[in-house]
C-alpha angles and dihedrals in degrees: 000000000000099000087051089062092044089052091048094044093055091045096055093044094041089038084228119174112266122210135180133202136156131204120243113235091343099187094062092059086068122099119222115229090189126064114257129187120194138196105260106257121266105266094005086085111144095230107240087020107070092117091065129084139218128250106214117226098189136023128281136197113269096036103117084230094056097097094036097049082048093057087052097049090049096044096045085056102044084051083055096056088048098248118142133240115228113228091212097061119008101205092059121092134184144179119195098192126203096277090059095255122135140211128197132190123195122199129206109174094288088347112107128184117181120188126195155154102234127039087216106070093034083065091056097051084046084057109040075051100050083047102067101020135046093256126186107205110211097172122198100030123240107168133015131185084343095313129121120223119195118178138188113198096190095064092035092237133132135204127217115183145172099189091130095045092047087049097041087054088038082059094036088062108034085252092123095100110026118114114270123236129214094239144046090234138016123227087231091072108098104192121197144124083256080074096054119102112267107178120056093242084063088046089053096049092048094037099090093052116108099228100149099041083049099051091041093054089044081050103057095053082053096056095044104038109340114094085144092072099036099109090041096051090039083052094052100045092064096085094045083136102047117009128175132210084266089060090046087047097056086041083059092052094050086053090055092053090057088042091074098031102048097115078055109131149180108248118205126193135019089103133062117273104272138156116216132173132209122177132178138165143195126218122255098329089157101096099191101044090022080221106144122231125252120206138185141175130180124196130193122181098007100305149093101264092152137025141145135175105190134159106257114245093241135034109262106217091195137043093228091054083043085053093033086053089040099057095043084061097058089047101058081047087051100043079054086052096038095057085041101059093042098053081056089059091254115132127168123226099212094045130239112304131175117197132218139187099218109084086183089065087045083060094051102044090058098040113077095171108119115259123188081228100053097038090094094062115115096252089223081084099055083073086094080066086067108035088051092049090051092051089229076132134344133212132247143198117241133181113250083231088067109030110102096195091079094080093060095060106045142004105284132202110269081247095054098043095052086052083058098049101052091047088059099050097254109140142127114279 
């Protein structure tokens, strides 16, 4: 999903041309490289011969190697057609020809984006497409894996919207009419295991609430286009397994919030195309595991293409160790971005930078000298030692006022969050 946003983020700042195709019934253009007998087809019996069975000569939907034989099939023709690979992300191509102009192709499972400077040369690689698969062309693109896209090429900005999605799950679950809140999650939840049903009596009241449906539609606007929610769906979908009426009741509040910001989008474009990190953690927010949360968020042209607000693997016993695994986190994300972004010819003068807002984890990132405070510290973080040393990124500090990533770590004020928010891209169309 990642790679999607950094396409259409490049394409809004670099006004490239933006096409869009899919591929009818994907899964038969694959060839199977085992033998494989079927069943012969309801109504399609040879009379005399039931008791016989097919060999199948392609792929069909349901094999486990369908997708995979698919994914073979396209990448052997796109090689053909002497388009690369990139090593960051396999199912994107591209082509840099002679006059400098480049053309890019994303592909989702049978869901195709190509960008491009020229027309021109978008329309060949359509052809040679349509030539050797069953190709639907949808030209400009409007929606894409449920998400809208709405573009103005005269300000060189891009949309990219779930409205419908957030409406259709408000109506799902009975939220369209509820009254909207200011933030994803309240300060007077207090979310644990001690607030999970215990008794049978308790299981069978909570029993007929669709918690899980609930969090895992709430999750999929976060992944696509909803940094904003990311820590209060996170929360919630700790207690998948056994979740209480204060759980639901948090899950409802998430679904108000989304109730008055439903028109909420990434914006893409108005600014150069340029990848910036911002990371932040609290300290020991968990209060179960007493584990803190580490969150990230990269934006590149203006515009959310990463984040993440996960519980660390370990408990921190310090701020400083929470910061310091936190921010080794958001660089392995930025090195993957990084390459990204390079083997698409894009390279940034200033270099790749995350910013933080401890100085006190700076400090320990660049200091390798041994310390009695620090010794206790999994030696699997002290990679960032070596990746700033190299210059392959480099750290930076950042005021807590304008770092975004604070919002996926902990509850935030209504003030702060929409700060966040707006940091990130995230705005009304």
């Amino acid at each position: 999903m990642s790679s999607i946003r950094v396409i259409l983020g490049l394409t809004a700042s670099l006004d490239l041309e933006l096409e869009q195709l899919d591929v009818k019934t994907a899964f038969l253009h694959g060839d199977l490289e085992e033998e494989i007998y079927m069943d012969q087809p309801e109504g399609f019996e040879v009379t005399g011969k039931t008791h016989l069975v097919c060999k199948l000569k392609k792929s069909l939907y349901g094999l486990k190697q369908a997708p995979r034989q698919w994914y073979k099939k396209f990448d052997s023709f796109m090689m053909g057609q002497e388009y690369t690979r990139t090593d960051a992300d396999h199912c994107v191509y591209f082509k840099k020809f002679s006059d400098g102009k480049l053309v890019i192709l994303l592909l989702y499972v049978d869901d195709m984006l190509i960008v491009g400077h020229d027309v021109s040369l978008i329309g060949n690689l359509k052809k040679e497409l349509s030539s050797s698969f069953d190709m639907k062309d949808l030209g400009r693109p409007k929606q894409i894996l449920g998400m809208q896209i709405i573009r103005d090429r005269r300000s060189k900005k891009l949309w990219v919207s779930q409205e419908k999605y957030v409406e259709m799950v408000l109506s799902r679950f009975n939220m369209n009419n509820a009254k909207p809140v200011s933030t994803p999650l309240a300060n007077h939840f207090t979310l644990s295991k001690k607030s999970c049903p215990s008794t049978s009596i308790d299981i069978a009241e909570i029993s007929d609430i669709p918690y899980s449906s609930a969090v895992g539609s709430s999750m999929y606007a976060m992944v696509c286009t909803r940094p904003d929610i990311a820590h209060a769906v996170g929360v919630v979908s700790r207690f998948l397994s056994n979740p209480g009426k204060v759980h639901w009741e948090a899950v409802k509040w998430i679904l108000r919030y989304l109730r008055g910001t439903s028109k909420m989008s990434l914006c893409f474009g108005g600014s150069k195309p340029t990848l910036e990190g911002y990371t932040d953690s609290d300290m020991a927010g968990d209060l179960d595991g007493r584990k803190s949360t580490s969150g990230y968020v990269f934006t590149f042209a203006g515009g959310a293409v990463s984040w993440q607000s996960k519980l660390q693997k370990c408990v921190a016993l310090s701020t400083t160790e929470a910061e310091y695994i936190a921010i080794t986190e958001a660089s392995k994300e930025m090195l993957w971005l990084k390459r990204f972004l390079q083997e698409l010819g894009l390279k940034q003068e200033d270099g790749y930078a995350v910013n933080c807002d401890s100085q006190s984890a700076l400090d320990l990132s660049k200091n390798a000298t041994y310390h009695c405070r620090t010794k206790h510290i999994d030696i699997r973080y002290h990679w960032i030692r070596e990746v700033v040393n190299d210059h392959e990124m480099s750290l930076k500090k950042i005021h807590t006022d304008k770092n975004p990533a604070d919002m996926l770590t902990k509850v935030v004020t209504r003030e702060k969050h929409q700060s966040c928010t707006k940091l990130v891209g995230l705005s009304c169309y």
